[in-house]
N, C-alpha and C positions, 0 to 999 in steps of 0.2 A: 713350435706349432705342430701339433699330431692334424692329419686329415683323415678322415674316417670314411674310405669305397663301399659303395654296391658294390655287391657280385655283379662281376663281368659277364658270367654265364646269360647267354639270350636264352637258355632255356628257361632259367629261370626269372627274368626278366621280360619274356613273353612266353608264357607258357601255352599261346597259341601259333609258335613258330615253328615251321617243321624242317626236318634234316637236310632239304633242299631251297630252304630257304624261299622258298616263295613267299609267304604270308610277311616277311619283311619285307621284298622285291615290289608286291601292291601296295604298301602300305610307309612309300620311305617319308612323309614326314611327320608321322605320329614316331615312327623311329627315331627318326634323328631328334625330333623334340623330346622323347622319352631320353635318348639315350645321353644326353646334357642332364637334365633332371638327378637321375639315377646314377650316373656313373662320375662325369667328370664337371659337374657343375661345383659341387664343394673346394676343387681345383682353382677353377674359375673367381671364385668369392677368394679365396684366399691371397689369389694375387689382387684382386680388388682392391682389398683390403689392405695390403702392404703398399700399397700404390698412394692410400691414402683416398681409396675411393669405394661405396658401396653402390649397388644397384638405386637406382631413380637420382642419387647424388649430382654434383658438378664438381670439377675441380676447383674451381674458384669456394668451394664449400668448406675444402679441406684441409687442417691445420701442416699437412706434409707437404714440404717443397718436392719437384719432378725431381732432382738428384736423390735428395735421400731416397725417397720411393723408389728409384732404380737401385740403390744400394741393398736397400731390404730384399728386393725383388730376386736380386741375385742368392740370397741366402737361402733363400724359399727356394728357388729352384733345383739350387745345387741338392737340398736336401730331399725333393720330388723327383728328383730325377728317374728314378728305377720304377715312377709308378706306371702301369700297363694303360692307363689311357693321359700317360704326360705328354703327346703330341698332340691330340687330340683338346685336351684345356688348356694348353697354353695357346692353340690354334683359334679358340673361340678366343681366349681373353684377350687378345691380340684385334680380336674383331671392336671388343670392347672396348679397348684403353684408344683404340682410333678414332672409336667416335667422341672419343673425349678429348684427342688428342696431346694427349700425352705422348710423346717423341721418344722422349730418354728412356719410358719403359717399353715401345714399341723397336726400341733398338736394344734393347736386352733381349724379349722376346724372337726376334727374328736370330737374335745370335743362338741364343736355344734349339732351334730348328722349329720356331712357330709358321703354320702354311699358311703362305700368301694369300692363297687362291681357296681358302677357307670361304666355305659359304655358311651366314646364320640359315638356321632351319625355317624359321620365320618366314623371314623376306626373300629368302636367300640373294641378299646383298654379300658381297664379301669385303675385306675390309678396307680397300680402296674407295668403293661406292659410298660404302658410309660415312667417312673423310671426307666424301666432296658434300654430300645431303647434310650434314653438319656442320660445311665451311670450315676446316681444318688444313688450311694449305701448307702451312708445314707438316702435318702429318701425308699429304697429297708427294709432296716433296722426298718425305722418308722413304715411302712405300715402292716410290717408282724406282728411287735410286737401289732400292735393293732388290726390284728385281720386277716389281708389280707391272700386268701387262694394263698398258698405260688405255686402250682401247675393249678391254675387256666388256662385255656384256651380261648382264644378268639374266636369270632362266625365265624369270616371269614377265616383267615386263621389255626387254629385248632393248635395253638401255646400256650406252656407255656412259663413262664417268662423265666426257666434254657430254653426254645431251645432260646430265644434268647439275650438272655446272653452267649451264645455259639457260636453263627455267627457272631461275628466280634471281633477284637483283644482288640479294644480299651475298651470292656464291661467286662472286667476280673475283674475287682475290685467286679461285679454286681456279676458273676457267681461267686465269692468265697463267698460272702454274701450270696448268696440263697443258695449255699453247705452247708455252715458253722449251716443256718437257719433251714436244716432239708429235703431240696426239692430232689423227689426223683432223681436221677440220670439216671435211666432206665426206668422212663415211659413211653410210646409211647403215640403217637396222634392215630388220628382212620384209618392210613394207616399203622401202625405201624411203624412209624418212632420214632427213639429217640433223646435226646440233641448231642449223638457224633457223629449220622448222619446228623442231622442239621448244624455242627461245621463243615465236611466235605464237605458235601454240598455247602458250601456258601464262595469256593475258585474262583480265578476269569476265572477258566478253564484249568490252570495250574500249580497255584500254589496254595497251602494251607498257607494264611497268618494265621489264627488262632493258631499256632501250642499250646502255649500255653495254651489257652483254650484247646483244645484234651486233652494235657498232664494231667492234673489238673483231667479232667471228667475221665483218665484213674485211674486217684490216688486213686481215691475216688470210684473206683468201675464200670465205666463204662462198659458194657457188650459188648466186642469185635464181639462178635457172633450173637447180636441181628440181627433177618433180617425182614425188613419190608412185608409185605403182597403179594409183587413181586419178594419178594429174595432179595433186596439190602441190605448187609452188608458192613461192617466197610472195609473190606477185597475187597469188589467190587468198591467201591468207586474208594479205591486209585488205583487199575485195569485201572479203567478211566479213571483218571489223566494222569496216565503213557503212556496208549492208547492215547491220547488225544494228547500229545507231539509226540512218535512214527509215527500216522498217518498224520502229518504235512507234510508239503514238505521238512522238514530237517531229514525226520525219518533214511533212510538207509546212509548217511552220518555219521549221530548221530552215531549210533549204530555201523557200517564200523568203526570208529573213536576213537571207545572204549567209549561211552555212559553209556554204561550198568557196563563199570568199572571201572569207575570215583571214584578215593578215593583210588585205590590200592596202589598208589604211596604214600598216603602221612600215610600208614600202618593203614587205615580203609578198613573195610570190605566193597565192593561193591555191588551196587544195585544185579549186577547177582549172587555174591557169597553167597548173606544173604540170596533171593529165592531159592538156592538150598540148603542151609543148613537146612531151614526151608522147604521142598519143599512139606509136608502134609497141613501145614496152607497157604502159600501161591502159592498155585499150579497155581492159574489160572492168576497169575502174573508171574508165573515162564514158561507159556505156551508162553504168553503174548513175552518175551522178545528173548526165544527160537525161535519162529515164525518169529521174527524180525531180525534173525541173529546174535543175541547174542552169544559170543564165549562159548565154553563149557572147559575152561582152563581157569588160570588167563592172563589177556591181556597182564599184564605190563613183571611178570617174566615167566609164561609157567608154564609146570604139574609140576617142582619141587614146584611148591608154592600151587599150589591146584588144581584140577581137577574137573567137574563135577560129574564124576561117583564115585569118591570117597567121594565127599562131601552127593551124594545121599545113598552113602550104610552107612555112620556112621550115618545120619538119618534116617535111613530105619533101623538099628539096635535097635536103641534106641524108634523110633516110633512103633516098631513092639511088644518092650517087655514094652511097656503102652497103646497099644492098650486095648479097653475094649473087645470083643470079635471077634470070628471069621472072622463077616461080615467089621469091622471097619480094620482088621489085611488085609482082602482081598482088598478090597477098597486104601490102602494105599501102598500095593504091585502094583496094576492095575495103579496108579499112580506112582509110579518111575518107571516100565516100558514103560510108554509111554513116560516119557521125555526123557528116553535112548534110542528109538526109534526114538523122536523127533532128537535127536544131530546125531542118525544115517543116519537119510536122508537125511542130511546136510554134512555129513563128512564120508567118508569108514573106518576111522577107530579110535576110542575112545581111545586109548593110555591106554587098561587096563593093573594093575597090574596082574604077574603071578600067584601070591597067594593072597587071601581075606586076609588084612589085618585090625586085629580087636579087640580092646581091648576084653581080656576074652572071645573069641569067641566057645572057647569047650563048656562054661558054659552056653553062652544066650539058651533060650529054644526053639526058633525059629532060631536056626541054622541053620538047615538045607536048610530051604526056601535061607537063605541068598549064601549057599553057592551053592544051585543048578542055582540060579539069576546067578549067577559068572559064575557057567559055562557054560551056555547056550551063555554068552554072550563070554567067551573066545573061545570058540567052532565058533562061526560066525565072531572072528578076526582070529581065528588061517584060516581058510580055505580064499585062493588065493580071493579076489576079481574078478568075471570075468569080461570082459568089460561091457559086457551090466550095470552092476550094479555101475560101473565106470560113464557109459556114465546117470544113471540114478540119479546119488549123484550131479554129474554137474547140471542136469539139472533141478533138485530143486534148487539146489542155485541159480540160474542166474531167479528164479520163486520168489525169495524173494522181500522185504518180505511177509508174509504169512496170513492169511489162504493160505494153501497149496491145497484144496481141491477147491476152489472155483477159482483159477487160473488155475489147472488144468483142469480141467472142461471148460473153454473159452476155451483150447487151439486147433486143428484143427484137433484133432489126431483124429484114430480107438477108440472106446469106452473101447476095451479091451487093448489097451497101455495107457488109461487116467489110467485105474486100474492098471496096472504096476506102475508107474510112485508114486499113494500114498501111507501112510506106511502101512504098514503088519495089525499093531494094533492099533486099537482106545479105545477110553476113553468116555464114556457117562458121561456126568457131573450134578452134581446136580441139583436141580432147583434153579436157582439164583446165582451158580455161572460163567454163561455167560452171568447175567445185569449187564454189566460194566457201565451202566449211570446212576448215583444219579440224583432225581427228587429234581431239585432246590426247596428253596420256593421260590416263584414272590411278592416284597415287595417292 
C-alpha cells in the first residue's frame, strides 16, 4: 500500500501564515482540523482500513477478526514508519480505533509511540474520553494501564472520564473500571462540581435514569455534601427534580391525591415521611413538599401510623444528642420549628401527644430543650382557636401551593393583614440550600 502526503510546508498549506507564527497561534483549530485533512488523515484511513474498519463503520460490520487487523496493522506500520507526520496519525488513529474499541490495535499503536494524551481537534476529547462516551471498558482498561491519566480533563467542557461515565446508564461497566482503576471519586472540575453531581445532573428533568451509577459512586465514597462553588449539592439537586414535578400543572392534584405518600400502602416509607424523619439532612425538600400541601400525618392510615410532629421530635432527639456544638444544636432546633410552624398555617391544629413521648428521655442531655419545644406547642393547642385565626389557616390553604409569602404579597389586602396572614417564624437558609437548579452539562 503506497500512501500519497501533502506538503508538510505550512507555507504552503496556509499561505496566510506568517514567519512568526501567529496567524496559526489565533487560529489553532481551523489548524489542527486542516492539518489531519491535508497531511496525516490518509495515514489515518489507512490504518482504518487494515483494522478492518472505515470512517461512520462499526466493528461488528467488518469481515476482519481484531488479531488479524493487529497483524496487518503491524505491517502498515513498519513500512510508515519514516513518514514525517507518523506520530501525529497514528496519534489521531489511536483516538479512533478507541472509540471503536478495538484493543489489539490500540495495543500495537501505543507500542508505536502513538500519544496518549492526543486530543481530536473537534471535541478535543482525547482517547480515554472517548472509550468511556462509547462504553468501551476494556479499551478504558488498556489505556489507563499504559499510562492514561485516569482523571484527565478536557479543554472544553472541564470533564473527566468518571463525570462521564456517570451520566448515563448505559457507561456503568466504564465507571466500575475507572473505580476499580484508582480514579478519584470526589474530585471537582473548576466550578466545583463532582462525578455524583454530574450523575444527577444529566436526568431528563424528571427522572433520574442513572440511579445505578449514583449508587455505585455512593459505594465507593462519594461525598453527599460536596457543593459546588454556587451551593449546588447532592441534596439540591434532587430538591429540583421534585420542584420540577410539583410546579407542573399536575402539582396540586398530585399532592391533594397523596403524591408525597405514594408507597404507604404497599408498607414502604413515603416520600413525606422519610423528609421528616430525616428533616436536618433533608430540610429543604421537606419545606419543598410542606409548601405544596403535603399532609403532616400518614395519608393512607392517619396519626395512629405516624405523625409529623412525632416523626420531627424522635429526630430532633437524636440529631440534638450528635449534634457537634452549640451553633449546629441551634440551627437544627430553628429548623423543626419552622416546619411545625409550616403545618401550622396550614391546619389549627397538629393532633399533639399529651406527653413527650421518648425513648430514655430523663437521660438525653438535651432534654430539656425538647420538652420545653413540647410545651410551647401544647400551650398554643390547648388554647380555643379564635376565629380570626380560623379564618387565617383557611386562607392559606386555599393560597397553596406555596411560597406562601410571595402570594401573599400579590394579594389586595392592607399591608398590615398581608403581615397577619404569614407565619410568626422564619428560617434563613444557608447559602445553596435554596439552588434548587443543577447546572446541566450541554453536550
Amino acid at each position: 500500500m503506497t500512501l500519497i502526503y501533502k506538503s508538510t510546508s505550512t507555507d504552503e498549506c496556509f499561505p496566510w501564515s506568517t514567519a512568526g507564527g501567529r496567524a496559526n497561534e489565533s487560529m489553532p483549530f481551523l489548524h489542527g482540523f486542516r492539518r489531519i485533512v491535508y497531511e496525516y488523515q490518509p495515514l489515518v484511513d489507512a490504518v482504518l482500513c487494515v483494522v478492518g474498519l472505515e470512517e461512520g463503520t462499526d466493528t461488528h460490520d467488518s469481515g476482519t477478526t481484531e488479531n488479524e487487523g493487529a497483524i496487518s496493522l503491524v505491517e502498515l506500520l513498519e513500512k510508515e514508519s519514516q513518514s514525517p507526520v507518523f506520530e501525529e496519525g497514528i496519534s489521531y488513529a489511536l483516538f479512533k480505533v478507541a472509540e471503536r474499541g478495538l484493543v489489539s490495535a490500540a495495543e500495537v499503536l501505543l507500542r508505536y509511540g502513538a500519544d496518549l494524551n492526543f486530543e481530536d481537534p473537534v471535541s478535543y476529547y482525547n482517547p480515554l474520553h472517548i472509550a468511556v462516551l462509547r462504553n468501551r471498558p476494556r479499551m478504558v482498561q488498556c489505556l489507563v494501564r499504559h499510562g492514561a491519566d485516569i482523571d484527565k480533563r478536557d479543554r472544553i467542557h472541564e470533564s473527566s472520564p468518571l463525570d462521564l461515565a456517570s451520566e448515563e446508564a448505559e457507561r456503568l461497566p466504564c465507571l466500575q473500571v475507572l473505580l476499580e482503576l484508582g480514579a478519584d471519586v470526589n474530585a471537582r472540575d473548576k466550578n466545583g462540581k463532582t462525578a455524583l453531581l454530574h450523575a444527577l445532573a444529566s436526568s431528563d428533568g424528571l427522572t433520574v435514569h442513572n440511579t445505578d451509577n449514583i449508587q455505585l459512586l455512593l459505594e465507593k465514597g462519594a461525598d453527599v455534601n460536596a457543593a459546588t462553588q454556587e451551593g449546588e449539592t447532592a441534596v439540591s439537586s434532587l430538591v429540583f427534580l421534585v420542584r420540577e414535578a410539583l410546579e407542573g400543572t399536575l402539582a396540586c392534584p398530585l399532592v391533594a391525591g397523596g403524591a408525597a405518600g405514594a408507597g404507604e400502602e404497599d408498607g414502604e416509607p413515603s416520600l413525606a415521611q422519610t423528609c421528616l424523619e430525616y428533616f436536618d439532612l433533608l430540610f429543604p425538600l421537606a419545606v419543598l413538599l410542606l409548601q405544596s400541601g403535603c399532609a403532616f400525618l400518614c395519608s393512607r392510615h392517619g396519626a395512629p401510623c405516624w405523625t409529623g410532629q412525632g416523626l420531627l421530635f424522635q429526630r430532633l432527639s437524636s440529631a440534638l444528642r450528635e449534634a457537634p456544638d452549640a451553633a449546629a444544636r441551634g440551627e437544627i432546633l430553628a429548623k423543626a420549628e419552622f416546619l411545625l410552624e409550616l403545618a401550622r398555617v396550614s391546619s389549627p391544629s397538629l393532633l399533639l401527644a399529651h406527653r413527650l413521648e421518648l425513648p430514655l428521655l430523663e437521660q438525653h442531655p438535651h432534654a430539656q430543650v425538647l420538652l420545653d419545644l413540647h410545651r410551647r406547642l401544647r400551650e398554643q393547642e390547648a388554647s380555643p382557636a379564635p376565629l380570626r385565626c380560623l379564618c387565617r389557616a383557611f386562607i392559606r390553604r386555599l393560597l397553596q401551593p406555596w411560597p406562601l409569602e410571595s402570594k401573599v404579597k400579590a394579594l389586595p389586602l392592607p399591608d398590615r393583614m398581608k403581615e397577619y396572614l404569614l407565619p410568626e417564624l422564619t428560617y434563613s437558609p444557608r447559602p445553596g440550600q435554596d439552588c434548587f437548579k443543577p447546572h446541566r452539562t450541554l453536550r
